[in-house]
Every structure is written in structure tokens, then in C-alpha cells.
C-alpha positions as CSV (number, residue, x, y, z in Angstrom):
1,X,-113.1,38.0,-32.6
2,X,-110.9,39.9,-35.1
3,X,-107.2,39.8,-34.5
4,X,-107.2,43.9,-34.2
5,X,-109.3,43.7,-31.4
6,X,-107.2,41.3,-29.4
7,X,-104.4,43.5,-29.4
8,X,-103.8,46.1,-27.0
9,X,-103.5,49.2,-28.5
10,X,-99.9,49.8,-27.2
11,X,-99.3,46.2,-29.3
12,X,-101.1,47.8,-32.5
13,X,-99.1,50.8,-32.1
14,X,-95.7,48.9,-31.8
15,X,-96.7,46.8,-34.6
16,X,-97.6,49.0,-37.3
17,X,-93.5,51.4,-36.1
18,X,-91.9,48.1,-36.7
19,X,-93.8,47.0,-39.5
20,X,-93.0,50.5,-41.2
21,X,-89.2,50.3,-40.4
22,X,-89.0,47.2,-42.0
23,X,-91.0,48.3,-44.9
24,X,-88.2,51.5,-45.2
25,X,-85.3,48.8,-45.3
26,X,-87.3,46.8,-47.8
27,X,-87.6,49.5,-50.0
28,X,-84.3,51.3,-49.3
29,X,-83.7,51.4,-53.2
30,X,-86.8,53.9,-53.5
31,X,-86.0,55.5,-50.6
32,X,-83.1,56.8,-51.6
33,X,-84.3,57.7,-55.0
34,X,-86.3,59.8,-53.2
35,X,-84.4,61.6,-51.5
36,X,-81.4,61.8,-53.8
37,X,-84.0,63.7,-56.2
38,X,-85.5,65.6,-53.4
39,X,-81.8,67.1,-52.0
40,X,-81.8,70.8,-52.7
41,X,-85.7,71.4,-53.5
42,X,-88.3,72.9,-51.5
43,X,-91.6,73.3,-53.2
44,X,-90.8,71.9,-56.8
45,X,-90.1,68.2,-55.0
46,X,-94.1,67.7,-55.7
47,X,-93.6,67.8,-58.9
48,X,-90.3,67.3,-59.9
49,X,-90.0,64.1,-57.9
50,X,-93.4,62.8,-58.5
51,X,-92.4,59.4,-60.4
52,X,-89.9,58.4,-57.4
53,X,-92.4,59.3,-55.0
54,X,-95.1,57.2,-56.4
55,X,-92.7,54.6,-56.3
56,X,-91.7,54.3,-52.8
57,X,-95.5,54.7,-51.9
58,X,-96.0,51.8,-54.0
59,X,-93.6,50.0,-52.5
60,X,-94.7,50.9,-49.0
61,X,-98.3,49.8,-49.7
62,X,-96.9,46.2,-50.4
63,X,-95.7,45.9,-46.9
64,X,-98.0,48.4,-44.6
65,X,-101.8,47.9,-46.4
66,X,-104.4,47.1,-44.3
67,X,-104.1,43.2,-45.8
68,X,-100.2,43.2,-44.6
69,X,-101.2,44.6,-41.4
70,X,-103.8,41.8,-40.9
71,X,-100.9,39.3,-41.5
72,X,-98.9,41.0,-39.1
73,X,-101.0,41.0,-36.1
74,X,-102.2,37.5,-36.7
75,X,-98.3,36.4,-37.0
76,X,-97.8,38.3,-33.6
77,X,-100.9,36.6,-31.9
78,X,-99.9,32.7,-33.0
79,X,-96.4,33.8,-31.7
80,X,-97.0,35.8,-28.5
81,X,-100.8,34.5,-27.2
């Protein structure tokens, strides 16, 4: 049985909220790149603020990909089951 399917899906969902917030505070540097480039733009943040974007999505992917998200669950399961 796969760890995904051993967790309820109120588990998965709690999970992958604190798994994200973490992610945010782990990439708080690109974050605020971000949004420092974004202040004061509407539609020409898409391509003005393309490079900073990509880089906090990069970041992000580290820590919420489907791989992490495995790790994750089957952390939460060793600990909690």
C-alpha cells in the first residue's frame, strides 16, 4: 500500500499547507525578490518579473514536488502510525 493512500485526505490536505509554508520560509530570499519587483505593477509583472519568478518556482519545486511530498507523508506515517 502506497503511503498516499494511507492518509486520510484531511491528513494529505494538512500536509501538503504545512509543507508549503515551510517551503515559503525556506525560500524567503526569493520570495521577497518577488514581490519587491512585483510592488507597483499590474500586468507588466509577467514579464518584467519573469527571472524572479522562475526562481521562487524553482525553489518551491525543491521542497513541494511530488518526490518531497512522498518524503513527507512517509515521515508523517513512521511518526504518527
Amino acid at each position: 500500500m502506497s503511503s498516499t493512500k494511507a492518509l486520510s485526505n484531511r491528513e494529505e490536505e494538512a500536509l501538503l499547507k504545512e509543507t508549503k509554508a515551510e517551503a515559503l520560509k525556506k525560500c524567503d530570499q526569493f520570495v521577497k525578490e518577488f514581490a519587491q519587483c512585483s510592488s507597483g505593477r499590474t500586468v507588466s509583472v509577467a514579464w518584467a518579473c519573469r527571472d524572479q519568478h522562475k526562481a521562487l518556482q524553482d525553489c518551491m519545486k525543491k521542497y513541494t514536488s511530488a518526490e518531497a511530498m512522498e518524503s513527507v507523508k512517509a515521515e508523517y506515517l513512521a511518526k504518527n502510525r
